[in-house]
C-alpha positions in Angstrom: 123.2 122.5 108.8 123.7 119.0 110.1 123.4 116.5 107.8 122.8 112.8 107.9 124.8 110.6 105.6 122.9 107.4 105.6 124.8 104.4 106.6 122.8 101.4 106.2 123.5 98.5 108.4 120.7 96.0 107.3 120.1 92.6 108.8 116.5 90.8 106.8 115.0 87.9 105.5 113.8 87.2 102.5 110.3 86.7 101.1 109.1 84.8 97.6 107.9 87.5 94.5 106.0 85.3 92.9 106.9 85.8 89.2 109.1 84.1 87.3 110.8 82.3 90.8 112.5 85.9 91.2 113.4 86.3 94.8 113.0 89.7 96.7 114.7 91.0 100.1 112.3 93.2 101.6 113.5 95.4 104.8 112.5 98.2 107.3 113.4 99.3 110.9 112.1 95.7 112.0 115.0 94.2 110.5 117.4 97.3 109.4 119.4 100.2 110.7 120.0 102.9 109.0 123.4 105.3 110.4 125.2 108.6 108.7 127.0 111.3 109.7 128.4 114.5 108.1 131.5 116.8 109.1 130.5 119.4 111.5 132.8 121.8 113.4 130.9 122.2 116.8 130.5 118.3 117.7 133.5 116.8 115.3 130.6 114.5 113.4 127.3 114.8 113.4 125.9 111.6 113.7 122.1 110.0 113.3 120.2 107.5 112.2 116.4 107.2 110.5 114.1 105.5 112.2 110.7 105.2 109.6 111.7 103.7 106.0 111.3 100.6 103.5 112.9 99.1 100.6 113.6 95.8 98.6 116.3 94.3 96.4 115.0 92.1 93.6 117.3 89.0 92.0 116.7 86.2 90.1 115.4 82.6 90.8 118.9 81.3 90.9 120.4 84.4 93.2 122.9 84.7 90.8 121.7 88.3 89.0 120.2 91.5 90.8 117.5 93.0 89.3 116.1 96.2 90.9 117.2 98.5 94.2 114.7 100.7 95.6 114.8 102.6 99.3 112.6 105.2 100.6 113.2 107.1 103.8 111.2 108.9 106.1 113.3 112.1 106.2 111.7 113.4 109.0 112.5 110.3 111.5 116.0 111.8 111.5 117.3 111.6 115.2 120.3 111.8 117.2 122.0 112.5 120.6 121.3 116.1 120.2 117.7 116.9 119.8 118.5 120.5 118.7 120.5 119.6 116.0 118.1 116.9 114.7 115.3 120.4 114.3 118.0 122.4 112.3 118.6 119.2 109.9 114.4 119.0 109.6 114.3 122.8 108.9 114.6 124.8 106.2 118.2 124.9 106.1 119.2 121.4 105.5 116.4 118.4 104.7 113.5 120.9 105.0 111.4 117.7 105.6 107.5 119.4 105.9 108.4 120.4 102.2 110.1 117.3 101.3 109.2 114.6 103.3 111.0 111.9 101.4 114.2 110.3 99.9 113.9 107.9 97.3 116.1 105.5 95.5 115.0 103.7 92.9 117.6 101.7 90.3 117.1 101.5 86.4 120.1 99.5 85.7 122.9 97.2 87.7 125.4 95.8 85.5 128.4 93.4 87.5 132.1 93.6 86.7 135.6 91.9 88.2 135.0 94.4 91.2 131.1 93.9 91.9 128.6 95.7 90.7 127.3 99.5 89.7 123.8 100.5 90.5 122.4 103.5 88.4 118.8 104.9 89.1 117.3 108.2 90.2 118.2 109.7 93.9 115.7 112.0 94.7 115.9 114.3 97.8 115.3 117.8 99.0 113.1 118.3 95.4 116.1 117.1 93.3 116.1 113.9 91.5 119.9 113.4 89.8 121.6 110.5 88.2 124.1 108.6 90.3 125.8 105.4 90.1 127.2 104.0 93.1 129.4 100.8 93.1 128.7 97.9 95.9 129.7 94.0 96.4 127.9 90.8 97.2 129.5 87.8 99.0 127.8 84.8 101.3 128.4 83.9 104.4 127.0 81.7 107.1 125.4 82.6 110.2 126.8 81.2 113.0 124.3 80.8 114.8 121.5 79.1 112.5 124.3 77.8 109.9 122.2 79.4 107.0 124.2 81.0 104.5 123.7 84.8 103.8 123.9 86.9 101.1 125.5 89.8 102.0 125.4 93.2 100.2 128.1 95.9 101.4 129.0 99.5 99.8 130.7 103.0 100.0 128.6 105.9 98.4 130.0 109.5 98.6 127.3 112.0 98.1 127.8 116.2 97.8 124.8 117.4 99.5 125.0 120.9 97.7 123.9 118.7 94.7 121.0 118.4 95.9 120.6 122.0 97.0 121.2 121.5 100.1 123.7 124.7 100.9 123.4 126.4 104.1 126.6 126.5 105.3 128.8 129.4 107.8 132.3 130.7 107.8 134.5 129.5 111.4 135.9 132.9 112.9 139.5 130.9 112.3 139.0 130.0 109.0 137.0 127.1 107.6 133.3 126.4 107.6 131.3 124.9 109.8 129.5 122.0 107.6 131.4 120.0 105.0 130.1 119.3 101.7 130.3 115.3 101.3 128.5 113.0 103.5 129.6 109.3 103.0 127.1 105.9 102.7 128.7 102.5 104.1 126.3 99.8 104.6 125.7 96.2 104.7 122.8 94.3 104.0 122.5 90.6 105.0 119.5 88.2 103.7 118.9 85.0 104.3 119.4 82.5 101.1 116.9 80.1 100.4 117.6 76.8 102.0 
């Protein structure tokens, strides 16, 4: 089994809500990337990316509080380099993405400390929705070559796919096995603020 960690590397604008002045950041593969990779003995790393899904981040008129975090993937529009590893990871063994053909994020509650923030919701994927929290930061910077300013989302989630029952797995003839059990989410997400 080869998984894919995602590793979101989002670059979007942003796009008025309507209520209240609150603000939100809508993205997709028109204006975000999406990257992961898990251990796997035969090619060091397997590595992918998913090329069909949406989300949106809603904040507050002043962009000074985030409100809601929601992400759905495609899990099927998993690809890499290596076409026969990309069918394994859409098969039974691993995503099993004609049974389950999404992965959803969807927060209930963010609360900000000294370090950034925690975002707790519902991950749902491969049939099993479980708690998580996962921490992440905000900052602003400029773009260099418009002068905006950015907001700029980053974080680091570590996942255990055999939460999720996702278990196939093989002893190596030396020892070891062949797919390890965390896969690792790094990703940045950049918006423009409002002038």
């Amino acid at each position: 089994m080869k998984f894919l960690i995602p590793v979101l590397i989002v670059i979007l604008s942003w796009m008025g809500m309507g209520q209240s002045g609150a603000q939100t950041i809508a993205f997709g593969p028109d204006t975000a990337k999406i990257f992961g990779y898990i251990s796997y003995s035969v090619v060091g790393k397997y590595k992918a990316r998913f090329n069909s899904f949406k989300g949106r981040i809603a904040l507050d008129e002043k962009w000074q509080r985030i409100r809601s975090v929601y992400l759905e993937i495609n899990a099927g529009s998993i690809k890499s380099n290596h076409p026969w590893y990309d069918r394994i990871v859409r098969s039974p063994r691993a995503l099993y993405t004609a049974k389950y053909p999404k992965i959803i994020f969807k927060s209930d509650e963010i609360n900000q400390d000294k370090g950034g923030y925690m975002v707790r919701g519902i991950l749902e994927m491969h049939g099993v929705k479980r708690r998580m929290v996962f921490p992440f930061k905000v900052g602003i910077a400029v773009d260099r070559a418009t002068k905006r300013k950015l907001l700029v989302f980053t974080g680091h989630w570590k996942i255990n796919r055999k939460d999720f029952n996702i278990v196939w797995n093989r002893l190596l003839d030396r020892g070891g096995v062949l797919v390890g059990d965390y896969f690792t989410v790094n990703w940045v997400i950049k918006a423009y603020m409002n002038p």
